[in-house]
C-alpha positions in Angstrom: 73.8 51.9 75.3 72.9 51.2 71.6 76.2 48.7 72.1 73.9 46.9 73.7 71.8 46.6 70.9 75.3 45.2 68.8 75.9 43.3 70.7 72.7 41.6 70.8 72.9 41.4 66.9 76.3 40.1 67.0 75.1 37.4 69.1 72.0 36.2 67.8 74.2 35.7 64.6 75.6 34.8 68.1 79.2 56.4 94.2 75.9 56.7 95.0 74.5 57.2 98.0 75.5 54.8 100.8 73.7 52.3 101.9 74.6 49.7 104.2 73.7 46.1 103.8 74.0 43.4 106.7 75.4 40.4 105.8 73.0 37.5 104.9 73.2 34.3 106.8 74.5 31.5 104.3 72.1 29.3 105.7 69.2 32.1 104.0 71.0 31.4 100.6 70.2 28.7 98.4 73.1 26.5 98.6 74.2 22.8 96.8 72.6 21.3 99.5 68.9 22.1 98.2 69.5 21.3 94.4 66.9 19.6 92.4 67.3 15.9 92.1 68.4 14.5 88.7 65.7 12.9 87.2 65.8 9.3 86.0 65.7 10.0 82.1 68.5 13.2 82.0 71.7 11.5 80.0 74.8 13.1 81.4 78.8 12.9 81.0 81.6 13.7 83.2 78.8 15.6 85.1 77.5 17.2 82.4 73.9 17.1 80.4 74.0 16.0 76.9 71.8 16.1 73.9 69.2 13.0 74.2 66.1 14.9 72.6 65.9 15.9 69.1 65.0 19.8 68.0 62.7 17.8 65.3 60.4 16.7 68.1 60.3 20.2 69.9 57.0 22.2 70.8 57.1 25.7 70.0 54.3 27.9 71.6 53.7 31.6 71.7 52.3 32.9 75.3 51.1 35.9 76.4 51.4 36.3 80.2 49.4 38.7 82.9 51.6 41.2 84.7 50.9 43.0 87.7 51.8 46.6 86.4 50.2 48.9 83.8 52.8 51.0 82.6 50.9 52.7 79.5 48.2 53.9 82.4 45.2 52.3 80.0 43.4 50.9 83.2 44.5 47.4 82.3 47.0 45.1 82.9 49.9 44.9 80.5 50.3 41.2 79.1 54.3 40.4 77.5 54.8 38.1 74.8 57.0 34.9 74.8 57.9 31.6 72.9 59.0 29.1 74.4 60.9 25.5 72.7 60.5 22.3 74.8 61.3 19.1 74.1 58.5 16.8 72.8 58.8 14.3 75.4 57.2 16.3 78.3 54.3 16.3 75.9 54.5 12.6 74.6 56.4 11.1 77.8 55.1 14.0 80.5 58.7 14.7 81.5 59.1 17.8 83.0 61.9 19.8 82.7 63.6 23.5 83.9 63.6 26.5 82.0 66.5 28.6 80.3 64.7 31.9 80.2 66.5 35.3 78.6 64.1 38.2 78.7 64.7 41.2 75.9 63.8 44.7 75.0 65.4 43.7 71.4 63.1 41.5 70.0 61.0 43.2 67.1 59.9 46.5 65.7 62.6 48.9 67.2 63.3 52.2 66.1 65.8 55.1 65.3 65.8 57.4 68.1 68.0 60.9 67.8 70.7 61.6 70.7 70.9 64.5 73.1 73.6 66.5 71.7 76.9 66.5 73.8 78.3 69.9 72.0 77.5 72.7 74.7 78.7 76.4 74.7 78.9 75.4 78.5 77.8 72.7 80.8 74.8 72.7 82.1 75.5 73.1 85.6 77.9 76.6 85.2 74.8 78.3 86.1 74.8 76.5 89.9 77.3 79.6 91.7 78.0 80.5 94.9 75.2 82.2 96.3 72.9 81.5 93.6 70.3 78.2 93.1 68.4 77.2 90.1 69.5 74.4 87.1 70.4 75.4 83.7 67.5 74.6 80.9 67.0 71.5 79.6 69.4 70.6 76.5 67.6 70.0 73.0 68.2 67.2 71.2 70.3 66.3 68.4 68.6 66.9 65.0 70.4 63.9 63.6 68.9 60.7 63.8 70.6 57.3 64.8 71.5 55.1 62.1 68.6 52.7 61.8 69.8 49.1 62.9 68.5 46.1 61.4 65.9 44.1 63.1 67.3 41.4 65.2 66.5 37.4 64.9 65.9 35.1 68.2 69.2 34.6 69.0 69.0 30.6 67.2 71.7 28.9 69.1 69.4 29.2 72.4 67.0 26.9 72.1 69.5 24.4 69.7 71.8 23.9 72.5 69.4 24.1 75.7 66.3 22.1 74.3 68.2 18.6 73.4 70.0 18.5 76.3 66.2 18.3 78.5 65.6 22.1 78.8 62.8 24.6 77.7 63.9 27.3 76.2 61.9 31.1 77.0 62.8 33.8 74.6 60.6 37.2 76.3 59.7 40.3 75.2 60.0 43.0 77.9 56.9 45.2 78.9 56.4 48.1 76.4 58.6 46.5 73.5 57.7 43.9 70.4 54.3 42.1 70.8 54.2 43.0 74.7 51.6 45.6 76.3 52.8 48.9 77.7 55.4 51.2 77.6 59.0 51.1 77.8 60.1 51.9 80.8 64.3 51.2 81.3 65.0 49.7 84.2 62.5 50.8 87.0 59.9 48.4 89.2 57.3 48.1 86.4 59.6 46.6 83.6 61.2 44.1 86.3 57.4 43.0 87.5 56.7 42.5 84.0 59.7 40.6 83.5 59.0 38.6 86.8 55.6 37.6 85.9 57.0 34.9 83.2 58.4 33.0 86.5 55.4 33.3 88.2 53.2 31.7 85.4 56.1 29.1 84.5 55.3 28.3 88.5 51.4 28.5 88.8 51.4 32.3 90.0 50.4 33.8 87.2 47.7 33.8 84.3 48.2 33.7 80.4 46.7 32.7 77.3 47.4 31.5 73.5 47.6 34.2 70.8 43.7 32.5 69.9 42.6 34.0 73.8 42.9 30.4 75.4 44.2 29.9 78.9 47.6 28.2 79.2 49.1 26.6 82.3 53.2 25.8 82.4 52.5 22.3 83.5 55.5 20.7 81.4 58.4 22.2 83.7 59.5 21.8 87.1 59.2 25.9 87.9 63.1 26.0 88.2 64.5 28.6 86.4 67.6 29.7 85.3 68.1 33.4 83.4 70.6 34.6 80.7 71.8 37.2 78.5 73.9 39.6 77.4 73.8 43.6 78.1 70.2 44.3 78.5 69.6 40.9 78.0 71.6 40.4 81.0 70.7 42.9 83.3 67.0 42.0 83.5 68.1 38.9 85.4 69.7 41.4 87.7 66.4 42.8 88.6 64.3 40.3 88.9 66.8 38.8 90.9 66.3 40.9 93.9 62.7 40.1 94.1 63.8 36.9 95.3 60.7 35.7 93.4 60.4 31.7 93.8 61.6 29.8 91.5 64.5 31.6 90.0 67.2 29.3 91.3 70.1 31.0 89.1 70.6 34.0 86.8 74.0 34.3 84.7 73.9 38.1 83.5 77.4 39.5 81.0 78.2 42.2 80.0 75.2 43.5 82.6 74.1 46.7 84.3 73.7 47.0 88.2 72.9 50.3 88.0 71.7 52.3 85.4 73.2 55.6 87.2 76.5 54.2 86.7 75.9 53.6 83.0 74.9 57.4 82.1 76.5 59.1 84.6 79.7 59.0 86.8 80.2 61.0 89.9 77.7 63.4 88.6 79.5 63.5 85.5 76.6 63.1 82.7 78.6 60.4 80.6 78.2 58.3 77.4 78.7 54.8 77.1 81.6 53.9 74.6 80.8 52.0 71.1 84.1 49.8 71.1 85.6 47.9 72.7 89.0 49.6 73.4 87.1 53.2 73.9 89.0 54.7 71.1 87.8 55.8 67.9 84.3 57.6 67.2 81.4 57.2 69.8 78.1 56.6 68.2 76.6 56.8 71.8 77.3 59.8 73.2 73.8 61.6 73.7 72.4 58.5 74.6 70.3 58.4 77.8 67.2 56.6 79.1 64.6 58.5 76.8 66.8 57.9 73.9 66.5 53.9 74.6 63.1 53.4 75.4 62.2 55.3 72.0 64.2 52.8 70.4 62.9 49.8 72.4 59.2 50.8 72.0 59.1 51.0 68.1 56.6 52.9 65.7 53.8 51.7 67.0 53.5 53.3 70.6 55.1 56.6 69.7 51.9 58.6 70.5 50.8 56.1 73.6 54.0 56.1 75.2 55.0 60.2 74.8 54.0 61.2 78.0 56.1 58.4 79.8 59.0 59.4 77.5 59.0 62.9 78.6 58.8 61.5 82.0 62.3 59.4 81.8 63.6 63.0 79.9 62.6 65.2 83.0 63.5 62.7 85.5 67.0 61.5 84.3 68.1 65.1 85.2 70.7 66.2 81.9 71.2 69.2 83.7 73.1 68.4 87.3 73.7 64.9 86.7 73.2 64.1 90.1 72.3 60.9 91.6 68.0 61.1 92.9 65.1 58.9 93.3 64.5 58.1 89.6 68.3 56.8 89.4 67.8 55.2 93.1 65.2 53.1 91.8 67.5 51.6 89.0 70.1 50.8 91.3 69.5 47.4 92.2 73.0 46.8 93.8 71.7 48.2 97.5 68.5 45.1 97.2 71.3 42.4 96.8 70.1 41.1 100.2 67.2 40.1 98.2 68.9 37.8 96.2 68.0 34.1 96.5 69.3 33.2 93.3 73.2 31.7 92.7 74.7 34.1 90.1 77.1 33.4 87.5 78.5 36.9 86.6 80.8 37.4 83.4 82.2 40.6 82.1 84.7 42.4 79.7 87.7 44.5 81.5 87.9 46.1 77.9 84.3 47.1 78.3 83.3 50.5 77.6 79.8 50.6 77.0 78.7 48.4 80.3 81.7 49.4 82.0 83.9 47.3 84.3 82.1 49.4 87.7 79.0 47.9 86.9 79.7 44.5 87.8 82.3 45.2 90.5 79.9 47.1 93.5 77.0 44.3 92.7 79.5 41.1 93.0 80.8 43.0 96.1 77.4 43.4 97.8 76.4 39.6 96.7 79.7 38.7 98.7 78.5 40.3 102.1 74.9 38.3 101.2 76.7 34.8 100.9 75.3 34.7 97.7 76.3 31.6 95.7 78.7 32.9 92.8 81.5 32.4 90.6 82.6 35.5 88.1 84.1 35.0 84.7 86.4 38.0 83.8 88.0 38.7 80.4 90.2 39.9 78.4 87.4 41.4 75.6 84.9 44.2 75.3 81.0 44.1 75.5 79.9 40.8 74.1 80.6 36.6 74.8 84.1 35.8 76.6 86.6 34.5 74.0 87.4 30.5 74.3 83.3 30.7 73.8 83.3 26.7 73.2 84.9 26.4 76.5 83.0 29.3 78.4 79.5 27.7 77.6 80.9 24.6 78.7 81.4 26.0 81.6 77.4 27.5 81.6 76.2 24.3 80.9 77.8 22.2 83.8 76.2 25.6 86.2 72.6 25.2 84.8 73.1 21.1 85.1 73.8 21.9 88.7 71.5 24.5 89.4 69.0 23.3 87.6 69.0 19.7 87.6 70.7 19.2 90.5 73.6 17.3 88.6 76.9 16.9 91.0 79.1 17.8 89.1 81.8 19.8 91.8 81.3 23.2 89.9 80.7 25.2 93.4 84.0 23.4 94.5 86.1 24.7 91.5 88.1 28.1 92.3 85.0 31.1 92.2 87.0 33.5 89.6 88.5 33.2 86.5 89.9 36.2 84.6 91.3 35.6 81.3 94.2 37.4 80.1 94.8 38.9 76.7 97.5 36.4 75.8 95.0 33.9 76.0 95.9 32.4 79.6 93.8 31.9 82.8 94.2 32.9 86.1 92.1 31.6 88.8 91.1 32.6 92.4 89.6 32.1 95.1 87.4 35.7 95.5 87.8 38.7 93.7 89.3 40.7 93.9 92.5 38.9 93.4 93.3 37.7 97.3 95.9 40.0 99.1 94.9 43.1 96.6 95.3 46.1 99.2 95.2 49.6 98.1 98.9 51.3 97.5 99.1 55.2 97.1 101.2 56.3 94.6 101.9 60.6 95.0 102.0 62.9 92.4 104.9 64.9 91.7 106.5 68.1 89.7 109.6 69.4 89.6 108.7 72.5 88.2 105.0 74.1 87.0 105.4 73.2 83.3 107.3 70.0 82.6 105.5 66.4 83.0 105.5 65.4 86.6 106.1 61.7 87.8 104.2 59.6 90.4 106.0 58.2 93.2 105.5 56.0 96.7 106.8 59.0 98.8 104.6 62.8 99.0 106.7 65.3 96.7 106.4 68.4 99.3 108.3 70.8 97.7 106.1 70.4 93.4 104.9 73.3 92.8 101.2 73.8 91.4 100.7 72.9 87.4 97.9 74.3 85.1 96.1 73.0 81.7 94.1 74.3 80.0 91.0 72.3 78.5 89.9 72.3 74.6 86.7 70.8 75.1 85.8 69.3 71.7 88.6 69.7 70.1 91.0 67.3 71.4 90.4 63.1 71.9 91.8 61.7 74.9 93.2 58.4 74.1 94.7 59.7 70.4 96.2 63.2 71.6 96.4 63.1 75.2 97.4 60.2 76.5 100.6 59.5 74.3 103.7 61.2 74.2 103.8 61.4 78.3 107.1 62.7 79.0 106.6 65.6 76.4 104.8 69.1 78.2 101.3 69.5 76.7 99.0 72.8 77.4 95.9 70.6 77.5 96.7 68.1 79.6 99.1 66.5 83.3 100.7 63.6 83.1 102.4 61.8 85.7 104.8 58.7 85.0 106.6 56.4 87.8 110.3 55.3 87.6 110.2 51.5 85.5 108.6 49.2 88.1 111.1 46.6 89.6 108.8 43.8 88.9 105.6 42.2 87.7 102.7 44.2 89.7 99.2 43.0 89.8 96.2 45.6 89.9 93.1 44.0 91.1 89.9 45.8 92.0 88.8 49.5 91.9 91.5 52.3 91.8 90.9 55.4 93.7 92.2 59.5 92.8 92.4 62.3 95.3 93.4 65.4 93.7 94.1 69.0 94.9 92.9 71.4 92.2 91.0 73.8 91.3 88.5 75.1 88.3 90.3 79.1 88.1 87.9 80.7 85.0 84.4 79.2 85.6 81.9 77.6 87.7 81.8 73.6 86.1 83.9 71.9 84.5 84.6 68.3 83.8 87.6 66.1 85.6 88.7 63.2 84.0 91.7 60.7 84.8 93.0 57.8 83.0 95.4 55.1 84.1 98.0 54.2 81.5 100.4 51.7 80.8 103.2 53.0 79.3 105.7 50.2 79.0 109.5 50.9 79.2 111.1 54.0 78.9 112.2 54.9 75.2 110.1 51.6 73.9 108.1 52.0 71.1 105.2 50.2 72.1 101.4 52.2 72.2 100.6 53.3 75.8 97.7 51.1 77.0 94.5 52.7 78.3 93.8 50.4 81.5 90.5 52.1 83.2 89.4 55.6 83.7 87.1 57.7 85.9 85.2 60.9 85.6 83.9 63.1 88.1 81.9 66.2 88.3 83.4 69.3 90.8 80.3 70.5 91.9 79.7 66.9 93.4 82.7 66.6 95.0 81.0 65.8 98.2 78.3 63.2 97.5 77.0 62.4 93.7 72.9 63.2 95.0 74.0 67.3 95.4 75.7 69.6 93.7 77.6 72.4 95.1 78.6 75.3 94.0 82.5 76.3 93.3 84.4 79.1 93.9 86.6 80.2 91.2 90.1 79.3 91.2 89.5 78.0 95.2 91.4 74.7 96.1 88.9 71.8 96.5 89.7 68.0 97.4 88.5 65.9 94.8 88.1 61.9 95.3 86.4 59.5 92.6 86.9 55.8 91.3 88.3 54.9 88.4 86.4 51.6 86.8 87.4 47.9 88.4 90.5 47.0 86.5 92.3 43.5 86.7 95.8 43.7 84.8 99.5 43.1 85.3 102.2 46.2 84.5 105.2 44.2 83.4 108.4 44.8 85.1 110.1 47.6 83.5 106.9 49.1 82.2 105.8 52.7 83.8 102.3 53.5 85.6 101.0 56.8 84.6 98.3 58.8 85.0 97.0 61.4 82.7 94.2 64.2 84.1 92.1 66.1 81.6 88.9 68.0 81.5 86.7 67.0 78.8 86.5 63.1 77.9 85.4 63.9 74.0 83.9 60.4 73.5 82.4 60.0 76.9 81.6 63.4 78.4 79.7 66.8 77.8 81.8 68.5 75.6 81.8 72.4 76.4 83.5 74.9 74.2 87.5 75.4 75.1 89.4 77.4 77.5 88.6 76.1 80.9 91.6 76.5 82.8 92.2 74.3 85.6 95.1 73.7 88.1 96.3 71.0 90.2 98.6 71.1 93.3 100.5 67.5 93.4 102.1 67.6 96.6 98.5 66.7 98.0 97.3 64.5 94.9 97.6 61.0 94.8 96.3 57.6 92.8 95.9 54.4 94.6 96.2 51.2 93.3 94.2 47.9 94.5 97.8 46.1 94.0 97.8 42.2 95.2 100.9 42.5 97.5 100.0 46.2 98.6 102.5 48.9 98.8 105.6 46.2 99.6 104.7 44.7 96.0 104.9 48.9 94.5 108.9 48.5 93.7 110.4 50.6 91.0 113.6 50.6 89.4 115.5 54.1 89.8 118.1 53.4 87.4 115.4 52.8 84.7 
């Protein structure tokens, strides 16, 4: 999570529970036909705004705006802080103009906060047997403190860009953070109220007042809206998004969260957000959970007020089972995307780690089935801006010009994804996923119980069952276990397909079913990576494409656990996270299965043995083409 703080630092120097949503009417969704008119005085190009106002002539006010919820329980409401930039002319002319508006737990006065520690004599959850109920005691935390983290600065190139070009600029401070009221509360109803009250005042709805106690209206803009930003930055316009509150006509979240459950844990799996980019290397996260974060957001100041609602988010979050409940339900916005009346602009990183790739993929889904105006921006990086920035905000501006000023400028007629590749080039589609991506099963196989198996488009009924062992701590993933595939290793299975035949196209979620069982105690971790491995006898590093993590015990729903019998067979089904990439023909799909995760999982001590049987295993692949485009070459 603290990636997201990075990130933010950089850039101002720059599954669960089902639920079914009906389909939204298009005709319910705010569509080109109900833009804003361009006004007289907005200067545009090859349909897109361009600076006419100068940044010399800008007003800059600071605001303090009444919120509905009083989430440090002092009887009053909570007020948040903003400035705001405008251009001078809807003072001196009385032009009024729409509002770029990025909302931030980031902006002053945060503070180190230790980790949970992730080093367990055994997980939490070993004490949930057969025949036996009850939940392990709550871990400790960490003695070591985070690293403290320099301030960060309004991110400058806002309100430089935006405000020329006829547009206010609103820079927020989220309920319980900076010069805001209240206490930090990560994600649940009160922080998006508090966040949603901004657009109610910039439209009439709500009351606020200088920093000298005078009341201020928002009678310079139009009340149309349009809300950015990256990581957390970005996942507040989630929320407020499905509201439907008036006057939010678009929201363009990165690198963004959809649901916080999916950020901490994964299929019950209590799980760590990664630091880098690739997910290799050391994991400054790991610990990190809600408490952890709203300590840091809240600063100094509010440690005494706001200890009693951090001990709540630390009992609540549920370290112990990791299972999905109603504190995690109310974080999930993805089942409200009916809600949505806002178009949506969604970019994200298929190398991120920290806000991982399933984050976004679920949410665009469910704005799809709700006609939801869209287009999705995929690339090529980790958690921060999309490379070709220049171009990328290009692209932004022309979406807020039509959005916001109502500028025709054929953006909604343009191709709805783009996914940049990491050679630099652009494919474009339709939807995504990628159209004609159908799921292909790929079987695992073994010839015998100790050498590397393979994977394969036909069920290997005569592989026996193979065992690893797991070293817990001891071992990383992507630097000891995933290389070397086609050499036996005690602590881990890897399976490798026959070169493939031709170019094949993964686009969407991939899906593992494995046969296996935990044979020397009652929890255990499962982890399985995808891998790239390139041609046989090549020299070239493996690439790690996604990854998933589940948790045995919830092998039938992530809100229970159940108990396991030792060494008993069990079916175990998770996703991996959304992946779009493109095996080369002549490169070899593998999978690699493994226990502990060192940089993203609970990392027990070693020796948990584990078997798998791979005659009734299998991977599928979202593979554009399906299973007739899953050719491999068996003379490789």
């Amino acid at each position: 999570m603290r990636q997201f703080r990075r990130a933010f630092l950089a850039l101002v120097a720059a599954t669960t529970m089902v639920v079914t949503i009906a389909p939204v009417a298009s005709a319910d969704k705010r569509s080109a036909d109900d833009a804003p008119t361009p006004p007289s005085w907005l200067k545009t190009e090859n349909g897109v705004s361009q600076p006419q106002f100068s940044r010399d002539n800008a007003i800059e006010e600071t605001i303090f705006v009444e919120t509905t919820v009083d989430s440090d329980g002092d009887g009053k409401r909570d007020r948040v802080r903003l400035k705001l930039s405008r251009p001078g002319e809807t003072e001196s002319d009385g032009i009024k103009v729409p509002v770029i508006f990025e909302h931030s737990p980031y902006r002053y006065d945060i503070n180190g906060a230790p980790n949970h520690d992730v080093d367990v004599d055994e997980l939490p959850q070993e004490s949930i047997r057969p025949g036996q109920s009850g939940t392990a005691d709550s871990q400790t935390m960490s003695a070591q403190s985070g690293q403290p983290r320099p301030v960060p600065d309004l991110p400058g190139w806002l309100d430089d860009y935006w405000v020329p070009r006829g547009y206010a600029v609103v820079l927020g401070e989220s309920v319980g953070t900076g010069f805001s009221d209240g206490c930090p509360t990560i994600g649940d109803r009160q922080e998006t109220q508090g966040t949603k009250a901004i657009i109610d005042w910039l439209n009439g709805r709500a009351k606020a007042w200088t920093a000298d106690g005078d009341p201020v209206e928002a009678d310079w803009t139009t009340g149309d809206v349009g809300m950015m930003g990256v990581s957390y930055n970005g996942t507040l316009p989630n929320m407020v998004a499905t509201t439907g509150v008036d006057g939010l006509r678009t929201i363009a979240p990165i690198a963004a969260i959809s649901n916080w459950y999916d950020y901490y844990r994964a299929n019950g799996v209590v799980r760590a957000p990664h630091s880098s980019e690739s997910g290799v290397g050391e994991n400054a996260y790991q610990g990190e959970d809600t408490d952890v974060l709203a300590i840091f957001t809240q600063g100094q100041k509010r440690a005494d007020t706001c200890a009693d609602v951090i001990e709540e988010l630390r009992r609540e979050q549920d370290r112990e089972t990791g299972d999905y409940n109603a504190f995690w339900r109310q974080r999930n916005y993805q089942p409200r995307a009916h809600r949505v009346n806002a178009s949506v602009f969604l970019v994200h990183g298929l190398e991120d780690y920290n806000v991982m790739t399933n984050a976004f993929a679920p949410w665009w889904e469910r704005l799809a089935a709700n006609d939801v105006p869209r287009k999705i921006w995929l690339h090529s990086g980790g958690h921060r801006w999309p490379p070709d920035f220049d171009m990328f905000r290009h692209t932004l501006n022309r979406w807020m010009d039509h959005w916001l000023f109502g500028v025709d400028n054929g953006i909604m007629d343009e191709p709805t994804a783009k996914v940049r590749r990491p050679d630099g080039t652009y494919d474009q589609y339709d939807s995504w996923p990628a159209p004609g991506a159908t799921q292909a099963r790929l079987h695992l196989g073994a010839s015998n119980a100790a050498d590397p198996g393979s994977l394969g488009t036909r069920r290997d009924v005569d592989a026996p069952e193979q065992s690893f062992v797991d070293r817990g701590r001891e071992l990383d993933t992507d630097t000891e276990l995933v290389p070397d595939p086609d050499t036996a290793h005690p602590n881990r299975l890897a399976y490798v397909s026959q070169p493939l035949a031709n170019d094949v196209h993964v686009s969407g979620t991939p899906r593992v079913s494995l046969r296996a069982s935990v044979d020397n105690r009652y929890a255990a971790n499962l982890t399985a990576v995808l891998v790239d491995y390139g041609p046989a006898g090549s020299d070239r590093e493996p690439v790690m494409v996604t990854r998933g993590w589940m948790d045995p015990q919830n092998r039938f729903a992530d809100h229970v656990s159940v108990p396991m019998h030792q060494g008993r067979d069990y079916t175990f089904r998770w996703d991996m996270q959304a992946e779009d990439y493109v095996f080369d023909a002549g490169s070899r799909i593998g999978l690699v299965v493994v226990s502990t995760d060192q940089r993203y999982t609970l990392r027990p001590k070693p020796g948990t043995e584990l078997s798998v049987t791979p005659r009734w295993s299998s991977v599928s692949l979202p593979v554009v083409g399906g299973a007739s485009a899953l050719r491999f070459d068996a003379r490789g």
